[in-house]
C-alpha positions in Angstrom: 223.6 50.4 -40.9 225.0 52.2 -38.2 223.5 55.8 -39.2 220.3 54.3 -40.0 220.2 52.9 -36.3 221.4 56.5 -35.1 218.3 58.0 -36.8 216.4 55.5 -35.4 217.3 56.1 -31.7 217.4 59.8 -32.4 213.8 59.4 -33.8 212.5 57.7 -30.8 214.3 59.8 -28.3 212.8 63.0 -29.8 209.0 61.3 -29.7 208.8 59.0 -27.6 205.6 59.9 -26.1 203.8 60.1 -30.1 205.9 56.3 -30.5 204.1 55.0 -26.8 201.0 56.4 -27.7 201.2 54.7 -30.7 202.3 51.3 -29.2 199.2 51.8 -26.8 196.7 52.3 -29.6 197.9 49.1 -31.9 198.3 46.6 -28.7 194.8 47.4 -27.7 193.8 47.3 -31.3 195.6 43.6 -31.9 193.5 42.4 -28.9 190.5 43.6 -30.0 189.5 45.3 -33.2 186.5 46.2 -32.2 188.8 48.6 -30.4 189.7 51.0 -34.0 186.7 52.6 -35.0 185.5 56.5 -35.2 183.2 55.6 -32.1 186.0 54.8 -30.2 188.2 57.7 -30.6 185.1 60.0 -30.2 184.4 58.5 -26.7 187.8 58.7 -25.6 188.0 62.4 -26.9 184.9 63.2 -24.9 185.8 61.8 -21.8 189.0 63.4 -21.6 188.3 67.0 -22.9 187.6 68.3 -19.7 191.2 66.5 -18.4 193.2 68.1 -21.1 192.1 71.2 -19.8 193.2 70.6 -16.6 196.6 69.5 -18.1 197.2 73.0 -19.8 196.7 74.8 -16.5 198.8 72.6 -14.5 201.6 72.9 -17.7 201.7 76.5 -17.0 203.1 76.3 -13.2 205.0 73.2 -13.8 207.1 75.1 -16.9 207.4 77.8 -14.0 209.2 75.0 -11.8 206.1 75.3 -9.6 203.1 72.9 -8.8 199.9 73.4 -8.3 198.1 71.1 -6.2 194.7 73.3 -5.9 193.8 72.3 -9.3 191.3 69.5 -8.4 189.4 71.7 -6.0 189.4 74.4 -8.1 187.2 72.3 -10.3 185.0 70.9 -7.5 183.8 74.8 -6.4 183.6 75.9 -9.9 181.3 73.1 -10.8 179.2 73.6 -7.6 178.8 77.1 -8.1 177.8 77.2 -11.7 175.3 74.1 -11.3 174.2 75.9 -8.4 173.1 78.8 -10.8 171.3 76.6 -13.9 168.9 74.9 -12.6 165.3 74.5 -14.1 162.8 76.7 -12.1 160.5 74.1 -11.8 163.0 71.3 -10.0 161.6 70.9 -6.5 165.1 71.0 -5.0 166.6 74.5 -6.0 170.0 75.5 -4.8 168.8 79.2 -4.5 164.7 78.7 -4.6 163.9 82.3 -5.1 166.5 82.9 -8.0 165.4 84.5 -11.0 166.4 82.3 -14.3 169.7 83.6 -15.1 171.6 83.9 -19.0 173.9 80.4 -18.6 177.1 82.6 -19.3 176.5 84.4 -16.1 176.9 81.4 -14.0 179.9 80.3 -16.4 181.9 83.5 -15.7 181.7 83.5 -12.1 182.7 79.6 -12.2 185.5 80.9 -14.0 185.8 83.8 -12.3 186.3 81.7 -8.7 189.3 79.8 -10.7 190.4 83.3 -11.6 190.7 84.3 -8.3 192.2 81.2 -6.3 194.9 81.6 -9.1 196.0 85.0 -8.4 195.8 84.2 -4.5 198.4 81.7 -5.4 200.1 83.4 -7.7 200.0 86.6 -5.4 201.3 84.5 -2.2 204.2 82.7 -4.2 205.7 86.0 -5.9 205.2 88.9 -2.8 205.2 86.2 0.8 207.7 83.8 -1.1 206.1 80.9 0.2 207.0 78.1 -2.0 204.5 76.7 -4.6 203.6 73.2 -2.9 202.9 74.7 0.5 201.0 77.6 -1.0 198.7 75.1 -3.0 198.9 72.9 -0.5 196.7 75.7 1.7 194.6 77.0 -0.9 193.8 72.8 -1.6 192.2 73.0 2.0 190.7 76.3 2.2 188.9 75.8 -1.5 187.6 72.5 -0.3 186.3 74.4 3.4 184.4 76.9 1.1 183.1 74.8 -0.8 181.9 72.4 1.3 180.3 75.3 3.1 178.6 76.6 -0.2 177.8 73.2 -0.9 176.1 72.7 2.6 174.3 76.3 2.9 170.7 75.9 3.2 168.5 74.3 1.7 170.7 72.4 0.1 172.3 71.2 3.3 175.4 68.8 1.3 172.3 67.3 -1.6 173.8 66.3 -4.9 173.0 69.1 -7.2 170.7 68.1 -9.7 167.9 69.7 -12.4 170.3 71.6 -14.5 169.4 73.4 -17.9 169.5 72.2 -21.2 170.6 75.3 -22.5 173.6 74.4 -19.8 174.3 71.0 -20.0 174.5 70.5 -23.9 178.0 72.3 -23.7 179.0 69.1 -22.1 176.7 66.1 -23.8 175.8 68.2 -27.3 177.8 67.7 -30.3 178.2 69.3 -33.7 177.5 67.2 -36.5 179.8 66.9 -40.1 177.4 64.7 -41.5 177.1 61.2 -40.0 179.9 62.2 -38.0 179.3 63.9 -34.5 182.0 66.2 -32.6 181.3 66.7 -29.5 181.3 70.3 -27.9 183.7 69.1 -25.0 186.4 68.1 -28.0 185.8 71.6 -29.9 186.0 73.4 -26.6 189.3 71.3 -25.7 191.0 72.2 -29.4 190.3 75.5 -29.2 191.8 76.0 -25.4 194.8 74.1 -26.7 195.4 76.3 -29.5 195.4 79.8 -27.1 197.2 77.8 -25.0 200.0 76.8 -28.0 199.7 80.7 -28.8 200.4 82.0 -25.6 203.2 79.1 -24.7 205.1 80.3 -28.8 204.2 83.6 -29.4 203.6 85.7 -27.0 206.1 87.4 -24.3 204.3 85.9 -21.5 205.3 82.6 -23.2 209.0 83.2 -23.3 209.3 84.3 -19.6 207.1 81.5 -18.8 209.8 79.3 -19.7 212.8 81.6 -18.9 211.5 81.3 -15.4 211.2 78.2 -15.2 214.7 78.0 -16.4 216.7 79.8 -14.6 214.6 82.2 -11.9 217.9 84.1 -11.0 218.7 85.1 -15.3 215.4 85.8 -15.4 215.6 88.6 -12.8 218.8 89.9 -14.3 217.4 90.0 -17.8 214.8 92.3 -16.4 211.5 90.4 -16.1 209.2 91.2 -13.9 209.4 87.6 -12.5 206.3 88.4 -10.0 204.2 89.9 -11.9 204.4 87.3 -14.5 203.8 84.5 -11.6 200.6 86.2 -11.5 199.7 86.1 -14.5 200.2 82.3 -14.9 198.5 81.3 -11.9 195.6 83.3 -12.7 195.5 81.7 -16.6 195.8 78.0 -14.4 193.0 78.9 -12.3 190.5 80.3 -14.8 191.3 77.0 -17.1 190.2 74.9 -13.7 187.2 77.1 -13.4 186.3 76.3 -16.8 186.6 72.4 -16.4 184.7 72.4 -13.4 182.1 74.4 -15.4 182.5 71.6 -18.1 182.1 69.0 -15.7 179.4 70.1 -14.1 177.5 70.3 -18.1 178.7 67.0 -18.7 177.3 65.3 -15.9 174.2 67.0 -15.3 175.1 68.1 -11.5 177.9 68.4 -9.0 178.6 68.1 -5.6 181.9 68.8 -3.5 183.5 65.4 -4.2 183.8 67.0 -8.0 187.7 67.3 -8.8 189.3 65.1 -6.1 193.0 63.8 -7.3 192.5 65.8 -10.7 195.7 67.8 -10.3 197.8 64.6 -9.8 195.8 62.7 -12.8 196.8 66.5 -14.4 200.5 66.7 -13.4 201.3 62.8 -14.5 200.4 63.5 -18.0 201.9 66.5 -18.3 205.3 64.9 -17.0 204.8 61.9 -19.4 203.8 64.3 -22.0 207.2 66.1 -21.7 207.0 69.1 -19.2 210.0 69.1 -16.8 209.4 69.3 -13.0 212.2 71.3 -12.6 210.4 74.1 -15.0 212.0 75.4 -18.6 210.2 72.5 -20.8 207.0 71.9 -22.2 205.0 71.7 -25.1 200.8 71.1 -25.6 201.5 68.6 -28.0 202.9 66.9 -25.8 200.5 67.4 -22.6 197.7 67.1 -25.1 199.6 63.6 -26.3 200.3 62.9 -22.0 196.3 63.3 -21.9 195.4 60.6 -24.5 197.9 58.0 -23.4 196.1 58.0 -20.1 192.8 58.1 -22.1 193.6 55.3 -23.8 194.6 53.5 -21.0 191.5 53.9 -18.9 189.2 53.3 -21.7 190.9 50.3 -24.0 192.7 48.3 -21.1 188.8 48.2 -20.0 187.6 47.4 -23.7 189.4 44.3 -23.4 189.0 43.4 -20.0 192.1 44.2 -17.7 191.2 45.0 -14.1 191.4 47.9 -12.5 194.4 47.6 -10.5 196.4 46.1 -13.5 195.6 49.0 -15.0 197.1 50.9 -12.0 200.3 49.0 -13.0 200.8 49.5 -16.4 200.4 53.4 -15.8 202.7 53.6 -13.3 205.4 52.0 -15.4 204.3 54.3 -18.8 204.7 57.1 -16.7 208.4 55.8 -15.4 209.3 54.6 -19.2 208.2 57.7 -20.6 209.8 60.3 -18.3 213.2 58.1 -18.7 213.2 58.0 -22.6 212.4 61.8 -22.1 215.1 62.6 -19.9 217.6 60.7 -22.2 216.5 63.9 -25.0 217.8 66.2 -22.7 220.9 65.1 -21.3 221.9 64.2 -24.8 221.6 67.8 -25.1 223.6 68.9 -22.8 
């Protein structure tokens, strides 16, 4: 009896974030059944495509032992400037009046492009000026907000909610692919196949393994001859671009944008990136488990509403998920040790 009970803690130790998701799903369900259907799942799926994005970058710098606090305004300028670029030529309040209707993946890649670069700005300022990770983010936060409030309020736009965006634009974030009665939203497709490079790059690639051998000890790293720096780089810049392409995502999904896009997202991304597993301290990670972190807050916002808790009850119960799962978590690892 006493092995079986072993097992049993060793289970839920080792997935305890799969086991609370789990939990989540069924109370929810119990309360109302209405709750487990195909609709459901696709809804929360769609809504939180764009977050799980978000997630990956922010994964990257946290199994780095660094944060990234820039990611939410990151999103906010990429979504202004590629809504900026797609709208109809016949809406009467253009961003750019006299500008020629451009291919959509032109606007795309220089939404992404922006991310791109804010992400090697970070990445370039943490590795050669050795400023550390929070403060550096901390001033790229503010200056991405100044420019693109500045963009934002350029005339004759002057601060208006950006509206009138393409079809050929916006179905990347409302269109879906259809398996026969069943429809998959382009978000969800999009999300899967960003997790997938994202699973490559973390398991198979070198970039992967000095991601986390940074992350777990900076000093080894240097003395086992990688180019610590130069990696830094390249893992900012990867965060950035997958910002860029949320914000993009966001912008599709809602049919416009304005500054305010993004605000908080990097803390909504760093929370389920802890409760999905990735250590603060840097060295640990996985996207199962940020993808996992992702839905437990997905089904939080979505079911605890379903059945009618409150907002700030909601607040709550997330707060003490996050707490739960981070100290089941944390038993894994000093078991290990």
């Amino acid at each position: 009896m006493s092995v079986n009970v072993k097992k049993a803690s060793h289970f839920l130790t080792n997935n305890a974030i799969y086991v609370v998701l789990v939990v989540i799903f069924i109370g929810i369900t119990i309360s109302n059944p209405d709750f487990l259907s195909l609709s459901t799942l696709t809804n929360i799926l769609h809504q939180n495509a764009t977050k799980a994005i978000i997630a990956l970058g922010a994964a990257f710098v946290l199994i780095t032992g660094g944060v990234d606090l820039s990611a939410g305004r990151v999103v906010g300028l990429s979504a202004v400037v590629s809504a900026s670029m797609v709208q109809m030529s016949n809406y009467p309040q253009k961003f750019f009046p006299h500008l020629a209707e451009l291919p959509v993946i032109v606007p795309i890649l220089l939404a992404v492009l922006c991310g791109l670069i804010v992400g090697l700005i970070n990445g370039l300022v943490i590795s050669k000026l050795h400023v550390p990770p929070f403060i550096t983010t901390l001033g790229t936060m503010v200056i991405v907000l100044g420019v693109n409030s500045l963009y934002f309020d350029m005339d004759p736009n002057n601060s208006q909610p950006i509206g009138g965006l393409r079809s050929s634009f916006t179905k990347w974030g409302t269109g879906s692919f259809s398996i026969g009665s069943f429809n998959l939203p382009y978000l969800v497709i999009i999300a899967i196949v960003v997790a997938i490079i994202c699973w490559i790059i973390f398991n198979k690639t070198r970039l992967g393994k000095n991601m986390f051998a940074i992350g777990g000890n900076v000093q080894a790293a240097h003395v086992s001859g990688i180019n610590v720096g130069r990696n830094l780089l390249w893992i900012y810049g990867i965060a950035g671009a997958l910002y860029g392409l949320a914000g993009v995502l966001e912008a599709a999904k809602s049919g416009g944008a304005s500054s305010a896009y993004g605000n908080m997202y990097e803390l909504d991304a760093i929370a389920a990136c802890v409760v999905g597993g990735v250590s603060t301290t840097g060295g640990i990670g996985t996207v199962p488990g940020v993808m996992a972190g992702v839905l437990i807050f997905g089904v939080i916002n979505y079911g605890l509403t379903f059945i009618g808790v409150g907002p700030y009850f909601q607040l709550i119960i997330k707060g003490a998920i996050i707490v739960a799962a981070v100290a089941i978590d944390a038993r894994k690892f000093v078991a290990k040790k």
